[in-house]
C-alpha positions as CSV (number, residue, x, y, z in Angstrom):
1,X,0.0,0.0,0.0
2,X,1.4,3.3,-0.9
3,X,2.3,5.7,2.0
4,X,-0.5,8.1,0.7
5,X,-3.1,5.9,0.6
6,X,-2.0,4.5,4.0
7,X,-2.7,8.2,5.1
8,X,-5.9,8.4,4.0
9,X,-7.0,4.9,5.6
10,X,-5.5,5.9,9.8
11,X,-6.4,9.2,8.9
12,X,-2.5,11.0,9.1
13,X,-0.3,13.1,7.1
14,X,1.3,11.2,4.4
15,X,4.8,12.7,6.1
16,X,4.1,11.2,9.5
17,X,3.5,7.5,7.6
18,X,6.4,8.5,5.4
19,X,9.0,8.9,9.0
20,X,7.5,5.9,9.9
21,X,8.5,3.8,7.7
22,X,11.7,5.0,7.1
23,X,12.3,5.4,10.6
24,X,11.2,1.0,11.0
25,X,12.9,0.1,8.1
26,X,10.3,-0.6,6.0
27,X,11.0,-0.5,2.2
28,X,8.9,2.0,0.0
29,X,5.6,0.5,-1.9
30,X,7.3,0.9,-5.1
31,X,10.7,-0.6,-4.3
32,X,11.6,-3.8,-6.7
33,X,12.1,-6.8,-4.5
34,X,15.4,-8.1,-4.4
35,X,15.4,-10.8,-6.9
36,X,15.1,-7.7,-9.7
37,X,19.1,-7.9,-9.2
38,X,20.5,-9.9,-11.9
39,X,24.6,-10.8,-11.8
40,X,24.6,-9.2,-14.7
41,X,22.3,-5.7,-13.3
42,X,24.6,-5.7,-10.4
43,X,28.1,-5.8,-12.6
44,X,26.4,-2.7,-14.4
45,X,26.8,-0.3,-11.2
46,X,29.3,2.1,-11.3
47,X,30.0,2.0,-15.0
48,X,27.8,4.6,-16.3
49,X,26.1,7.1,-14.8
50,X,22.8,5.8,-12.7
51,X,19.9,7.4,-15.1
52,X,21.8,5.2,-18.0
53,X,22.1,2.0,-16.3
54,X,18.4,2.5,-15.1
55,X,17.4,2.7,-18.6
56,X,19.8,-0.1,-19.8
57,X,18.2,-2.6,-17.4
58,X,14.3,-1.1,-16.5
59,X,14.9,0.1,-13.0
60,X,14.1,3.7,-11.6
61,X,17.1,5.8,-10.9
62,X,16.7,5.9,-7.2
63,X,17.2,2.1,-7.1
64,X,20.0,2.3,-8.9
65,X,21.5,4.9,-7.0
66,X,20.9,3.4,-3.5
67,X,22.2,-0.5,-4.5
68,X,25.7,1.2,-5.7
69,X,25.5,3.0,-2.2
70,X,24.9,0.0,-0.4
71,X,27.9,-2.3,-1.9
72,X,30.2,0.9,-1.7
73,X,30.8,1.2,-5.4
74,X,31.3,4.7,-6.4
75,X,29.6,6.9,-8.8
76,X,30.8,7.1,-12.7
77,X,32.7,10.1,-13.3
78,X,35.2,9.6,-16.1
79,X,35.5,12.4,-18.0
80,X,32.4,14.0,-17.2
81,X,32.9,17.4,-18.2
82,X,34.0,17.6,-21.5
83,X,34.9,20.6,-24.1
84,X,31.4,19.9,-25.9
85,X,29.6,20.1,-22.9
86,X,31.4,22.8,-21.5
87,X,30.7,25.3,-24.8
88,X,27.3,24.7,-23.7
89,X,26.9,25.6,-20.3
90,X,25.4,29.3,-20.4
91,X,23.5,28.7,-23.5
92,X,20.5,26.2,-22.0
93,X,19.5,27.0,-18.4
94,X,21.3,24.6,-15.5
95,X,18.0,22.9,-15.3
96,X,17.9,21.7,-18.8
97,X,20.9,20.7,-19.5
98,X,20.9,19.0,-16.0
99,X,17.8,17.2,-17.0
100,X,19.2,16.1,-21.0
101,X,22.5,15.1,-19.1
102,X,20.8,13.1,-16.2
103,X,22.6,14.9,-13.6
104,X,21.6,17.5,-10.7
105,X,21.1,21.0,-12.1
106,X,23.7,22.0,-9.3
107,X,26.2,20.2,-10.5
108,X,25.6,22.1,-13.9
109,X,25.5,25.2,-11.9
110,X,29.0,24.5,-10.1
111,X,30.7,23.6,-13.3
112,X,29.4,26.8,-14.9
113,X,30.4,29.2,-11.8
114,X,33.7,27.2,-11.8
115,X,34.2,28.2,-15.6
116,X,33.0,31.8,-14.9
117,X,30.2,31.3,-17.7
118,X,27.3,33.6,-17.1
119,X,24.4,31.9,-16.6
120,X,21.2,31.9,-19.1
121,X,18.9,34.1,-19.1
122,X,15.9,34.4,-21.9
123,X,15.5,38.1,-21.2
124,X,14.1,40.8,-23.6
125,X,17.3,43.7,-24.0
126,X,15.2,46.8,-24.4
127,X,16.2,49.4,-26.3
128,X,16.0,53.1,-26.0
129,X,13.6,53.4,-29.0
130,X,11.4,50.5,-27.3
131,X,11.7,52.1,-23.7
132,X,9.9,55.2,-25.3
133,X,7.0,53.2,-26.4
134,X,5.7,52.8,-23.0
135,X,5.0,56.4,-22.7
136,X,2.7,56.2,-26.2
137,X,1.0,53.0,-26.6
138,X,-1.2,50.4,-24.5
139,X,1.0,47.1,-22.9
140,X,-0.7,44.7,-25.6
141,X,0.4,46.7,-28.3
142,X,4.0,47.1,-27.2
143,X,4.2,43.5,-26.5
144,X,2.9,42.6,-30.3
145,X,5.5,45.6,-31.8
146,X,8.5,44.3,-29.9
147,X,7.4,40.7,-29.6
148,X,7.6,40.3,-25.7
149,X,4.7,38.9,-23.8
150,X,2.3,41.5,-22.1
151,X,3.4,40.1,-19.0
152,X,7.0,41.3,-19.8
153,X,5.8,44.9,-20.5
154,X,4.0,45.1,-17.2
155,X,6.7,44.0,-15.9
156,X,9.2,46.8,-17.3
157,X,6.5,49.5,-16.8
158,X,6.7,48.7,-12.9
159,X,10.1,48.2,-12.1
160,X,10.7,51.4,-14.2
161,X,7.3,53.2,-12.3
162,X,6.2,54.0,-15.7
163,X,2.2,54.8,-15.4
164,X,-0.1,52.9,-17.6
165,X,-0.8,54.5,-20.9
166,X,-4.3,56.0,-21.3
């Protein structure tokens, strides 16, 4: 039964019967029982990185993760951060290219600072000429001229305490 559904049934928080187990031991309602690891599953740990070897033999992750932590085998990190991947860090945010590299965004973050790349940013530069339409047309229409969301405008007109034009 699934710690949310016990919840529901004695009537607690789903955190409380989540500390509960943990606290007794008591292996998660989704956990694959032991006989999922294969000789050959187990010789896979450690010699690519977790999200892969979950795909490569139909296990989450997390499983993954906590087997190789259990029989001390370390995590894959052979030549992790390479010149391709490294051009790319500022051009996708850490969260995406953490997500299409199967690693923590902060990770992607670190290696980014470490390099002293900028991070993204999907952000409008205003011009002068574009500043001045604030002061002569409505937020819809200077969102469909320079091609911003209205949103964005709004957004410019109150951090620059621009009134709303009438």
């Amino acid at each position: 039964m699934t710690d949310r559904a016990l919840a529901k049934k004695l009537g607690l928080s789903v955190c409380l019967v989540y500390a509960s187990r943990r606290k007794f031991g008591i292996p998660s309602f989704k956990s694959k029982p032991p006989e999922t690891w294969t000789k050959k599953a187990l010789s896979l740990l450690g010699t690519d990185r977790d999200c892969e070897v979950a795909k490569k033999i139909g296990l989450t992750k997390q499983s993954i993760y906590l087997m190789r932590k259990k029989l001390g085998i370390p995590s894959f990190r052979r030549g992790w951060w390479t010149k391709e991947r490294n051009a790319l860090l500022g051009k996708e945010s850490d969260s995406i290219l953490g997500k299409k590299w199967c690693i923590n965004y902060k990770a992607v973050k670190y290696q980014r600072i470490k390099l002293g790349i900028a991070q993204f940013r999907l952000r409008h530069r205003w011009t002068a000429a574009e500043l001045k339409l604030l002061d002569s047309m409505s937020d819809a229409d200077v969102a469909r001229k320079v091609g911003v969301t209205e949103l964005a405008v709004r957004s410019l007109r109150s951090r620059r305490r621009v009134p709303m034009f009438k």
